[in-house]
C-alpha positions as CSV (number, residue, x, y, z in Angstrom):
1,X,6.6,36.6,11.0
2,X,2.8,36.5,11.5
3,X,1.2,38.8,8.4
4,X,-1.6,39.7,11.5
5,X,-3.7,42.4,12.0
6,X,-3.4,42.9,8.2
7,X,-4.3,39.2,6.9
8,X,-7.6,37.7,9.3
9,X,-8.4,34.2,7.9
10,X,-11.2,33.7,10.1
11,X,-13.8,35.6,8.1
12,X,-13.6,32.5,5.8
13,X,-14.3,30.2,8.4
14,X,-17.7,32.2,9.8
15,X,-19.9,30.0,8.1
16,X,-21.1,26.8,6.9
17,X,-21.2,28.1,3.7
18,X,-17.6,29.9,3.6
19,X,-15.9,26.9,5.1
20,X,-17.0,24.6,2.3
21,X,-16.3,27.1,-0.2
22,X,-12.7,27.4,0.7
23,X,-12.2,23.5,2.2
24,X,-9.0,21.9,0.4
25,X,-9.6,18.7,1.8
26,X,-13.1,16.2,1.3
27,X,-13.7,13.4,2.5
28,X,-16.5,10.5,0.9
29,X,-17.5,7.4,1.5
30,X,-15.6,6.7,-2.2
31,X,-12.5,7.0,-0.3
32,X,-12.6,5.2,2.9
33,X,-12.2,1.6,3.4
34,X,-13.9,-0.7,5.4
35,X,-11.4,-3.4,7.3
36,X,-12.9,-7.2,7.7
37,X,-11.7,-9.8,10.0
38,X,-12.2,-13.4,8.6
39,X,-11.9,-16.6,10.3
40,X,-13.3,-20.0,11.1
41,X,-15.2,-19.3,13.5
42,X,-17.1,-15.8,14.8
43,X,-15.8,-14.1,17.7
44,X,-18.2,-10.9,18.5
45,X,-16.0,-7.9,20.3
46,X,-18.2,-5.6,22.0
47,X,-15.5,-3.5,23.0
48,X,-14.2,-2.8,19.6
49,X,-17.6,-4.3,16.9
50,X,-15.7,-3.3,14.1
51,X,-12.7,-5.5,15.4
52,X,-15.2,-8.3,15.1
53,X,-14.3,-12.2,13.4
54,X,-16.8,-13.1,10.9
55,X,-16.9,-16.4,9.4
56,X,-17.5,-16.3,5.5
57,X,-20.8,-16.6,5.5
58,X,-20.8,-13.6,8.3
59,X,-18.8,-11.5,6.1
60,X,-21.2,-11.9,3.0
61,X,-23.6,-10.7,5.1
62,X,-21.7,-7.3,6.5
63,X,-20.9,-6.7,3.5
64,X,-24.3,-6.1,2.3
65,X,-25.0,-4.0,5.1
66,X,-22.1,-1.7,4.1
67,X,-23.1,-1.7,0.3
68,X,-26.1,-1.2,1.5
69,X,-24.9,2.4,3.8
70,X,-22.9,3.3,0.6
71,X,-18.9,1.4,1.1
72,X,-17.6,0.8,-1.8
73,X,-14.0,-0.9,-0.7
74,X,-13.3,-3.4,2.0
75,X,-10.0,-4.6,2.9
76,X,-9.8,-8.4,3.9
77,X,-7.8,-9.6,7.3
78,X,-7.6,-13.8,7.9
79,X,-7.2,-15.8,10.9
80,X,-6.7,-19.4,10.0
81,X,-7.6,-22.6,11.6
82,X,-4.1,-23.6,12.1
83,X,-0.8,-22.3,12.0
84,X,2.9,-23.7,10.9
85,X,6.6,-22.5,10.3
86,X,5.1,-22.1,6.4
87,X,2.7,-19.8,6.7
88,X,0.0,-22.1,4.9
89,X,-3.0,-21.2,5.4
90,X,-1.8,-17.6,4.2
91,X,-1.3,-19.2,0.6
92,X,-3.1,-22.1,0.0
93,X,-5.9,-22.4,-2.4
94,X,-8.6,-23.4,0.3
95,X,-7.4,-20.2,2.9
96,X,-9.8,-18.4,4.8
97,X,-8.9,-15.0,2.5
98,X,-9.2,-16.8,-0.8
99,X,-12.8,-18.3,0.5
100,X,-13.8,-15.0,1.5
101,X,-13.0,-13.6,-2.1
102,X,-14.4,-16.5,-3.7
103,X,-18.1,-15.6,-2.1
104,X,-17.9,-12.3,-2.6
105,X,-16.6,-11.6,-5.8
106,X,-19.6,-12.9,-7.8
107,X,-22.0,-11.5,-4.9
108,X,-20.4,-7.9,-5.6
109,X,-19.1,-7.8,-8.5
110,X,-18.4,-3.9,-8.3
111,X,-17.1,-3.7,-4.8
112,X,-13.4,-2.8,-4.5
113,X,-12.0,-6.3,-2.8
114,X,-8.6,-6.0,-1.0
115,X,-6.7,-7.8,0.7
116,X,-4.1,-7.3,3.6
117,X,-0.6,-9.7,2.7
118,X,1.3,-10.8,5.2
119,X,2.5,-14.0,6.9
120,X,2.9,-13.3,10.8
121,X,-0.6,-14.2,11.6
122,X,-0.5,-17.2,9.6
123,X,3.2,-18.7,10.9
124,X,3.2,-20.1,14.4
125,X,5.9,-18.0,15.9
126,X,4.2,-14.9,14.7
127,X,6.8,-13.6,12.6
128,X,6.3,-12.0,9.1
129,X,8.7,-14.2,7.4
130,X,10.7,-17.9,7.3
131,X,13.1,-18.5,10.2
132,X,16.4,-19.9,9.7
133,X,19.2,-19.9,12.7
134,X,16.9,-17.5,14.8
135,X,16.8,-15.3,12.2
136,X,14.0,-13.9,9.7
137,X,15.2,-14.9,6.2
138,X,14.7,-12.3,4.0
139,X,14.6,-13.7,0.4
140,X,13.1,-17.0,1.1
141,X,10.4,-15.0,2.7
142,X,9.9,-13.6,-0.3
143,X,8.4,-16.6,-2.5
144,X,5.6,-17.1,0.1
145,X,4.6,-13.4,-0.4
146,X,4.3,-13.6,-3.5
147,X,2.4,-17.3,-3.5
148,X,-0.1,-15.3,-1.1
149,X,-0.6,-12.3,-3.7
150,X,-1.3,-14.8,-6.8
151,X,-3.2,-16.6,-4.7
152,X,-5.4,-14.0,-3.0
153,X,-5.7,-12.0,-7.5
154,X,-6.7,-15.6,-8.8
155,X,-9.2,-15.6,-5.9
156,X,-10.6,-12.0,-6.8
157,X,-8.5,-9.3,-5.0
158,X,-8.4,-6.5,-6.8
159,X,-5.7,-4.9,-5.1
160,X,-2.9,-6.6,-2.8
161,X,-2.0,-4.8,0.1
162,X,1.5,-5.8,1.7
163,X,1.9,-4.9,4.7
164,X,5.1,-6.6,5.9
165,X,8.1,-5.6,6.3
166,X,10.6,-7.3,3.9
167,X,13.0,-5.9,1.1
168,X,11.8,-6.9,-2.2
169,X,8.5,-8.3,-1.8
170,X,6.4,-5.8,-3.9
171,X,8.8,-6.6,-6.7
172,X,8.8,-10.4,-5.8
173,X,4.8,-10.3,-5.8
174,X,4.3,-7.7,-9.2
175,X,7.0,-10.5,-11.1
176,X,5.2,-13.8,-10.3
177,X,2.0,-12.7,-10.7
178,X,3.2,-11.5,-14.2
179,X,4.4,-14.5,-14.8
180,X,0.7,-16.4,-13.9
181,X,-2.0,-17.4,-16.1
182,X,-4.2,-14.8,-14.6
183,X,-6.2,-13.2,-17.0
184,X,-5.1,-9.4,-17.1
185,X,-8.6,-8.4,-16.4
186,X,-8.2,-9.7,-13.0
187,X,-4.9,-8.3,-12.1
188,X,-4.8,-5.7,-9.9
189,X,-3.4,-2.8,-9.6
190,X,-0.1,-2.7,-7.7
191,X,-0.5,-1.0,-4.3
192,X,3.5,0.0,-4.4
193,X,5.0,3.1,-6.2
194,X,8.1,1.0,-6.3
195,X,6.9,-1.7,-8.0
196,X,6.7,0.7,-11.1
197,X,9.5,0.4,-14.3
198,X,11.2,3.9,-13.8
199,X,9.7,6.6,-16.3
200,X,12.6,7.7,-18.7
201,X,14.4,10.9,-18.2
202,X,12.7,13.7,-20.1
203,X,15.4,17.2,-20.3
204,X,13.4,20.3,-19.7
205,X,14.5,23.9,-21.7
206,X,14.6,24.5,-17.5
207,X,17.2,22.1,-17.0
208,X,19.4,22.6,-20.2
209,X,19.5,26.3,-19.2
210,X,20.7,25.5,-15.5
211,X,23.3,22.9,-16.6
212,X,24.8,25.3,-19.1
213,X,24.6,28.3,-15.7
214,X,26.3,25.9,-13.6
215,X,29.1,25.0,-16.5
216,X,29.7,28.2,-17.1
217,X,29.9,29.4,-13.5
218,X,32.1,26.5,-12.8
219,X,34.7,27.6,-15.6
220,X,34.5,31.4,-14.6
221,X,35.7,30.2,-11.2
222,X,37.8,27.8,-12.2
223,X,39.3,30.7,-14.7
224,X,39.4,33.7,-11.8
225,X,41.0,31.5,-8.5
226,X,44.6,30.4,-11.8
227,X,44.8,34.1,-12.3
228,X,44.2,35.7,-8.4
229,X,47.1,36.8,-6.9
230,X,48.4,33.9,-4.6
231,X,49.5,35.0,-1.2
232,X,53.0,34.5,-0.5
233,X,54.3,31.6,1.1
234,X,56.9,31.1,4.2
235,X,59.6,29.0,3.7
């Protein structure tokens, strides 16, 4: 039920100065992220600039333009040369995403560097994962995920985003990059809540009080329906 005439939320909206005293959300350039297309060659879209390819050398350069403006996080997208059932170019040492890192990292050193993980535009059939019989196979998928997160941390990500769609791979990527010789100062962050050891169970006073409620509820019923009168039965 609408609490109107009494409750008018307007009056804090009148002004420029109200509104931003009573704003709950605000947005910065601290937390916006500015996507990147890499590849071999450039390919200019006037349609869509920010959709643009940008060769290495092309991104170095945007990317001092948006330092410049006041980004302080880009997200890296590749388009290799050539593409195969393996998803190389995705994982290799010499991609176009480890490159990319690989120039920047030293050039901006306190630039957030991300990185979009995935291996359908990278395979030649364009799907996200290894086929076997027709069929995208899950697990074996896996192990090039993960070879494409080590590879993109070792190259200077500082966060791995994955962004395809296959059971396990956070887990898959967090465990082998434990398992690598990267230094831990170069590890990043993982982008996955579910990558995260499950924090113990801590019992509240709250929750010791409504488990003893619900016991004793439970054995006052349990108590009250042995001793009710049972309505007679027909034989």
């Amino acid at each position: 039920m609408s609490s109107f005439p009494e409750v008018r939320l307007r009056r804090f909206r009148r002004t420029g100065g109200l509104r931003g005293l009573v704003r709950e959300t605000r947005l910065s350039l601290d937390q916006f992220v500015m996507p990147l297309f890499v590849a071999p060659e450039a390919l200019p879209d006037e349609a869509l600039p920010a959709m643009s390819r940008r060769t290495v050398d092309g991104t170095v350069r945007e990317v001092e333009d948006l330092v410049r403006l006041g980004v302080r996080a880009v997200i890296l997208f590749g388009i290799p040369e050539d593409k195969d059932e393996e998803a190389t170019g995705a994982w290799e040492e010499d991609g176009i995403v480890q490159r990319a890192l690989r120039a920047l990292r030293p050039a901006f050193p306190d630039l957030v560097l991300m990185t979009d993980v995935c291996l359908c535009e990278y395979t030649s059939h364009g799907h996200c994962g290894v086929i076997v019989d027709g069929e995208v196979h899950n697990d074996r998928s896996l192990e090039l995920l993960a070879r494409t997160a080590v590879s993109h941390v070792e190259a200077g990500a500082d966060v791995v985003a994955p962004s395809d769609m296959m059971d396990g791979r956070v887990h898959a990527a967090s465990s082998r990059r434990r398992s690598s010789r990267t230094p831990p100062s170069t590890r990043p962050p993982s982008t996955a809540r579910s990558a995260r050891p499950p924090a113990p169970r801590r019992r509240s006073a709250t929750g010791a009080v409504t488990r003893w409620t619900r016991r004793t509820c439970a054995r006052r019923s349990a108590s009250a329906s042995s001793t009710w009168p049972r309505a007679p039965t027909r034989s």
